[in-house]
C-alpha positions as CSV (number, residue, x, y, z in Angstrom):
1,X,18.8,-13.5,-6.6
2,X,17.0,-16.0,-8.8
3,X,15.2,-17.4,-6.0
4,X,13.7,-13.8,-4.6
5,X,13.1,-13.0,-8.5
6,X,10.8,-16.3,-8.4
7,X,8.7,-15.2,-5.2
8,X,7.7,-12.4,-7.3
9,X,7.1,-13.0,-10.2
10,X,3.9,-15.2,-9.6
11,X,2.5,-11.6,-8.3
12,X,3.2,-10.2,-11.9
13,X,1.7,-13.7,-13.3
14,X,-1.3,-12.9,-11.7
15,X,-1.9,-9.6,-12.6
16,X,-0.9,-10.3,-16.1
17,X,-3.9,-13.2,-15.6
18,X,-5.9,-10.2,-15.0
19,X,-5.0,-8.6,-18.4
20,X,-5.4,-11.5,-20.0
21,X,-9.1,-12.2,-18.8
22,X,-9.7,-8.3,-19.8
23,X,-8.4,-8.5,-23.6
24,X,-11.0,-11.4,-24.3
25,X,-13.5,-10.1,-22.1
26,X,-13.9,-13.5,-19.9
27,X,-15.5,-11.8,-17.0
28,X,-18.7,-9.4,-16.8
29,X,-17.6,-5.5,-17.5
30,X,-17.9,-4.3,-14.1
31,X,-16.2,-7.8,-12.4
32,X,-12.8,-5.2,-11.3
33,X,-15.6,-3.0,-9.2
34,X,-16.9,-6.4,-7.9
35,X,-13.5,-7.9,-6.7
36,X,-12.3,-4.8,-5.6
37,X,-15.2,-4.4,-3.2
38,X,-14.9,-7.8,-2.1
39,X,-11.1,-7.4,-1.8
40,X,-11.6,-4.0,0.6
41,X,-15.0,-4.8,2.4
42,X,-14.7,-8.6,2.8
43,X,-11.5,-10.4,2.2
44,X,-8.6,-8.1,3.1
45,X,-10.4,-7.5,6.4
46,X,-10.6,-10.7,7.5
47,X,-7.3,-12.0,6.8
48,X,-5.9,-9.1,9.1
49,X,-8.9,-9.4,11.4
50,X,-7.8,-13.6,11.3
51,X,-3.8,-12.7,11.7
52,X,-4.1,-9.8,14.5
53,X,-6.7,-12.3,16.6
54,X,-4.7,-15.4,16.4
55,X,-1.3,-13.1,17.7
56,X,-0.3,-12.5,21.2
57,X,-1.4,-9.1,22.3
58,X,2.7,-8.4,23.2
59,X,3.6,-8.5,19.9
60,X,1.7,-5.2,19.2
61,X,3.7,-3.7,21.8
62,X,6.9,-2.8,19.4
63,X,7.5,1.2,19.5
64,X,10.6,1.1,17.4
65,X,8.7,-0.6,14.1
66,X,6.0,1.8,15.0
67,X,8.1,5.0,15.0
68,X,10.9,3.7,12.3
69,X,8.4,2.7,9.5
70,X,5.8,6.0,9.9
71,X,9.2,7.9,10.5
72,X,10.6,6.3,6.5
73,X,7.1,7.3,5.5
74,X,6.8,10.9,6.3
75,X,10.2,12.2,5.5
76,X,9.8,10.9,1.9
77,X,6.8,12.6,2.2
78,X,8.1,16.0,3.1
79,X,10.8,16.1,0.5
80,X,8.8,15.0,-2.3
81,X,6.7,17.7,-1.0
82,X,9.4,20.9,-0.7
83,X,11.0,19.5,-3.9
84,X,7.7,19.8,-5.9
85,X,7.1,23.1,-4.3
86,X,10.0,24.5,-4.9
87,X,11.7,23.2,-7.7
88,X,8.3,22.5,-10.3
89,X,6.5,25.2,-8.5
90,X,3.8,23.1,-8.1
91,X,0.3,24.0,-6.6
92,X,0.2,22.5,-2.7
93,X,-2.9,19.6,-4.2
94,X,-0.7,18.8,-7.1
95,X,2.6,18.4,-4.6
96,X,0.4,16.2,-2.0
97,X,-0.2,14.1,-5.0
98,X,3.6,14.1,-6.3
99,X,4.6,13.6,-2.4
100,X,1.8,11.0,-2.2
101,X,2.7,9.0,-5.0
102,X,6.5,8.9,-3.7
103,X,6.1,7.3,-0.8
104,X,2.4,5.9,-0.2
105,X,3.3,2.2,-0.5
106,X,1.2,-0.6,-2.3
107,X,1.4,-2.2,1.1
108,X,-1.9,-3.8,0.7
109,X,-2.8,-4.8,-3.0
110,X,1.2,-6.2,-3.8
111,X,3.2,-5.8,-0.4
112,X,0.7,-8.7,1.6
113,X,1.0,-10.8,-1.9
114,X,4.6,-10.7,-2.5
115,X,5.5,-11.8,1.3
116,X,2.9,-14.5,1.4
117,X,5.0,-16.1,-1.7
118,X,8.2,-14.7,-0.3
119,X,7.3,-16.4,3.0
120,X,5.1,-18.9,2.7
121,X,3.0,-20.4,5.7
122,X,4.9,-17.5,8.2
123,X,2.8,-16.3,10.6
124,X,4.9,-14.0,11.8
125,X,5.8,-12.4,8.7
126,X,2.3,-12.1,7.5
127,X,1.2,-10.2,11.2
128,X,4.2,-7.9,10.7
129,X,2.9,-7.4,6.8
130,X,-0.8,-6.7,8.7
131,X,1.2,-3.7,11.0
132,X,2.8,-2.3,8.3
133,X,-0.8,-1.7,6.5
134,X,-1.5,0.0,9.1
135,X,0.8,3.1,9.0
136,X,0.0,4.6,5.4
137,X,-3.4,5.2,6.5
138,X,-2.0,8.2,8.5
139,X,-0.4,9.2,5.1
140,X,-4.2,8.9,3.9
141,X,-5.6,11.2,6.2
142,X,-2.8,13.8,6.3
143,X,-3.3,13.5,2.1
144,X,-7.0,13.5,2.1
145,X,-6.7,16.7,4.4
146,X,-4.3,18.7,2.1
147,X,-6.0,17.6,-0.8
148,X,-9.5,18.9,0.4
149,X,-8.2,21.9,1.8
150,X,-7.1,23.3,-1.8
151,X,-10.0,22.0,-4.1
152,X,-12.0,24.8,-5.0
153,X,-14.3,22.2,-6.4
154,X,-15.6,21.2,-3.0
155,X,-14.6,22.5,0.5
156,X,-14.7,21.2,4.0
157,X,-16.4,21.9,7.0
158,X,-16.4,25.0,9.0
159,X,-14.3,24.3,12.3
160,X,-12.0,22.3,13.5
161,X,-14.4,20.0,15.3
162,X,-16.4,19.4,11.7
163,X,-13.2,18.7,9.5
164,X,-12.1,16.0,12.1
165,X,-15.2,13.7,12.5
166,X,-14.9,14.8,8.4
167,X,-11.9,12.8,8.1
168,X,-12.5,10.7,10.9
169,X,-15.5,8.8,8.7
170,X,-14.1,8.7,6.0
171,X,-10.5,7.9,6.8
172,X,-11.9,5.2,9.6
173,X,-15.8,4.7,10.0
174,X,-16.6,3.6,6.6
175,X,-12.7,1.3,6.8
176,X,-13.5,-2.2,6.8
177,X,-9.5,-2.8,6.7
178,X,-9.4,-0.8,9.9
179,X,-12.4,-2.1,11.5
180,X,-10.7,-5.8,10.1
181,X,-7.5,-5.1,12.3
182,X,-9.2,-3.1,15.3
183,X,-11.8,-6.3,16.0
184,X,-8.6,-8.7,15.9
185,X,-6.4,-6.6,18.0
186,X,-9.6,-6.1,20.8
187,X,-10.1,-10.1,20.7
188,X,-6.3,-10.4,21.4
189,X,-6.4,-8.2,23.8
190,X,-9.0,-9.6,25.7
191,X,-7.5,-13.2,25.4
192,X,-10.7,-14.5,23.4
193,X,-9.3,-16.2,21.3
194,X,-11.3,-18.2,17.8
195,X,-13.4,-20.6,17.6
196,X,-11.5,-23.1,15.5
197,X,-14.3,-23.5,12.6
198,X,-14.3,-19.8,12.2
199,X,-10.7,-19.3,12.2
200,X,-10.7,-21.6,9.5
201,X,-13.3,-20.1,7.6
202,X,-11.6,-16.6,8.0
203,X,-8.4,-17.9,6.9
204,X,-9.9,-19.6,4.0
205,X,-11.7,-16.1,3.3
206,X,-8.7,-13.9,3.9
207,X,-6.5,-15.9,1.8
208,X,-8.5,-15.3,-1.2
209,X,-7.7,-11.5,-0.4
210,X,-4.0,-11.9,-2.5
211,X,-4.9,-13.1,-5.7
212,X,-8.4,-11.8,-6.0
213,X,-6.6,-8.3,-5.7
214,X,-3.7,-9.3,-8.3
215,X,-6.2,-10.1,-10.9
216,X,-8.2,-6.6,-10.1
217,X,-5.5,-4.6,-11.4
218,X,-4.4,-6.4,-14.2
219,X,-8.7,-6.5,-15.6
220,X,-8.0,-2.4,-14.8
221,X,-4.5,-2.3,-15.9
222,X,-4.8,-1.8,-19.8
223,X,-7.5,1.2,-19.8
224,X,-5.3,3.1,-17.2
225,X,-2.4,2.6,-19.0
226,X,-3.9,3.9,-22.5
227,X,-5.7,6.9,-20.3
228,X,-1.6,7.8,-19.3
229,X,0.0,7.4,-22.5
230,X,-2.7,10.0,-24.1
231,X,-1.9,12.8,-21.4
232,X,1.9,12.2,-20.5
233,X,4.2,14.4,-21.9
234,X,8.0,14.6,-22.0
235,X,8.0,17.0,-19.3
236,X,7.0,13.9,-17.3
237,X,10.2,12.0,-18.0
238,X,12.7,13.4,-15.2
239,X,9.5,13.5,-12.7
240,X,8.9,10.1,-13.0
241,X,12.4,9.3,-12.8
242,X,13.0,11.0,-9.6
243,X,10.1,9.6,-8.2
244,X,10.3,6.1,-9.2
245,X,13.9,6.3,-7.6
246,X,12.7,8.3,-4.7
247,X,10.0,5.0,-4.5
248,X,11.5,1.6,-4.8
249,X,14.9,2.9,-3.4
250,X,15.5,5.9,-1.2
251,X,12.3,5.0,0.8
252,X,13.1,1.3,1.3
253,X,16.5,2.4,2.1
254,X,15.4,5.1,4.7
255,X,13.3,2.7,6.6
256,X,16.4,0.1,6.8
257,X,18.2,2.7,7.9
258,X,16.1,4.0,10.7
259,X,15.1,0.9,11.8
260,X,18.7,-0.4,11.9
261,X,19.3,2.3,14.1
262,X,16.3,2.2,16.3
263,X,17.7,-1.9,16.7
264,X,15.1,-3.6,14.9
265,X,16.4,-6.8,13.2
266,X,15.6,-10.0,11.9
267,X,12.4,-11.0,10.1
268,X,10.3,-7.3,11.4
269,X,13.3,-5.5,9.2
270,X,13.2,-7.6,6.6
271,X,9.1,-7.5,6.3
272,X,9.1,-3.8,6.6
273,X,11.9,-2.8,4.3
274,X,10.6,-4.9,1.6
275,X,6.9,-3.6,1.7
276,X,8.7,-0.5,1.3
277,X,10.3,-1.6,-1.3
278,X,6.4,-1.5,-3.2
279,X,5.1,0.5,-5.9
280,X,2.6,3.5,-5.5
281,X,-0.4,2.6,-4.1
282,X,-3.0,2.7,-6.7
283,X,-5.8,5.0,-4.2
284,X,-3.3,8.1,-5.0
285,X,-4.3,8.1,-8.7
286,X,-8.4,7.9,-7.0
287,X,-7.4,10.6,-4.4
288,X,-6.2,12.7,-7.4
289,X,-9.1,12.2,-9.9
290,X,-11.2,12.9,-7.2
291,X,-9.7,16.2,-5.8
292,X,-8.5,17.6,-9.4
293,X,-5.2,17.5,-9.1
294,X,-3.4,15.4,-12.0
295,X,-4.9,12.7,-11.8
296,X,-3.0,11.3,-15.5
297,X,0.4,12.0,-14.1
298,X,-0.4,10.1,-10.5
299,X,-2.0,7.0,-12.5
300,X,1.3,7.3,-14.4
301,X,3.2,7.2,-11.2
302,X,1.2,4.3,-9.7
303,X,1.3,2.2,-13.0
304,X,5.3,2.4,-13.8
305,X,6.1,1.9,-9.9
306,X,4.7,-1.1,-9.5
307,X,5.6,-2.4,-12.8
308,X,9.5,-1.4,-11.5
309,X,8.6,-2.8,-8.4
310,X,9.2,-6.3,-9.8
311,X,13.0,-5.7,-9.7
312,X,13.2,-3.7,-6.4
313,X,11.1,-5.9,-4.9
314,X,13.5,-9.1,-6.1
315,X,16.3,-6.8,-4.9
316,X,15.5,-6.5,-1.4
317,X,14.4,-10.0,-1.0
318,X,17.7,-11.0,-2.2
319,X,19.2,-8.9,0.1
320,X,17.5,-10.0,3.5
321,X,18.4,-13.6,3.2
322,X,21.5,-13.0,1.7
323,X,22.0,-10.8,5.4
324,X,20.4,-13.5,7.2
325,X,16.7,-11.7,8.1
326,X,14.5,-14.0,6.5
């Protein structure tokens, strides 16, 4: 347990690097907007563009990681959903956001860190880490849909034709992460292969993708926090509680569970259940600012699930090599 608590904690470290660099105002005041687009547009994409390149084009063909993790992902998505619905009586913006923020996994910004320390120098793990990106884009879109659809502030196209290419540039044409993975996964496919000078240079590039975003949230990380503890409330207590279980262990679980089943083993299990295992991505807190629709209570969310994450994260590590996956 000791050793999986040590493969995280240099994430934290780096993030609380971050918060130290903010307090004493080391960097300029908009440095986090500066990394952050660097991180998205740059670095991010070509580690994933590097990893799905380099990979045989067969190892894209798994249907049972495909359907097991987007499966985990959507029915934590739909009870977070009813329950809000139903039980807070929460508007349907306000319950994408709850439903969002229980399930939409930090894949990107702590998932891809934590198993590069977890698993250092594995190329396989990192390219299963890539996939697993992948999927909560379709929570994205399905979010960004809902979301739109019941803010009277603005309001989508007429038609069905309009709302899709809508989504469809938002969600994909202005991606660089997508654009990242879809150019590696076409040169695969067509056998191209990289030269080796600009492999290198992409992996040297992508690799500053992990701490680069670490540091990001921590130079963000105390001004959210004091924006939460002015607006949260004790109503917010058992919410939080339900969803920060709901989170770091139901969904984690689920996905083990239905990837057990579907017979996936070994080191794609172990990679998928433990990016699961991740807090709330922090673009639901953006997604709610932007659409109105408590945007306090979802940075809440984001903030205390990846600050939790530290132990569910050490948890399942622990777990997979104690069963032999990794």
């Amino acid at each position: 347990m000791i050793e999986a608590f040590s493969a995280v904690v240099p994430v934290f470290l780096l993030i609380g690097l971050g918060v130290c660099l903010d307090i004493f105002r080391a960097l300029p005041e908009n440095a986090h907007q500066t990394m952050s687009l660097y991180v998205l547009n740059v670095a991010l994409p070509l580690l994933l563009f590097q990893i799905m390149a380099t990979a045989p084009l067969e190892s894209f063909a798994h249907p049972q990681f495909w359907l097991g993790v987007i499966a985990a992902q959507f029915l934590i998505y739909g009870a977070c959903y009813a329950a809000d619905r139903i039980l807070a009586r929460h508007n349907s913006a306000t319950a994408t956001v709850t439903a969002l923020g229980g399930c939409f996994c930090n894949a990107a910004f702590v998932g891809i860190p934590v198993i590069t320390s977890a698993l250092p120098g594995n190329a396989e793990a990192l390219f299963v880490a890539g996939l697993f990106t992948i999927t909560p884009n379709l929570l994205f879109v399905v979010g960004q849909v809902q979301l739109a659809a019941h803010d009277p502030s603005r309001s989508m196209p007429q038609g069905r034709k309009a709302v899709l290419l809508h989504v469809l540039r938002y969600s994909l044409l202005y991606n660089a992460v997508f654009w990242g993975m879809a150019g590696g996964v076409l040169v695969s496919a067509l056998g191209l292969g990289l030269w080796d000078p600009l492999n290198r240079a992409a992996e040297l590039v992508g690799h500053t993708a992990a701490p680069c975003m670490l540091v990001t949230l921590g130079l963000t990380l105390r001004e959210r926090l004091a924006v939460v503890l002015r607006h949260a409330g004790r109503h917010a207590l058992l919410r939080q509680t339900a969803l920060q279980v709901c989170k770091l262990v139901v969904q984690p679980l689920v996905c083990w569970a239905i990837l057990a089943a579907l017979g996936v083993e070994g080191l794609w299990l172990a990679v998928s259940v433990i990016m699961a295992a991740s807090g709330s991505a922090l673009v639901v807190p953006v997604l709610a600012d932007v659409h109105h629709a408590g945007p306090e209570e979802a940075t809440l969310t984001a903030l205390v699930s990846n600050g939790l994450s530290l132990f569910s994260l050490s948890f399942f590590i622990w777990m997979m090599r104690l069963l032999g996956h990794i």
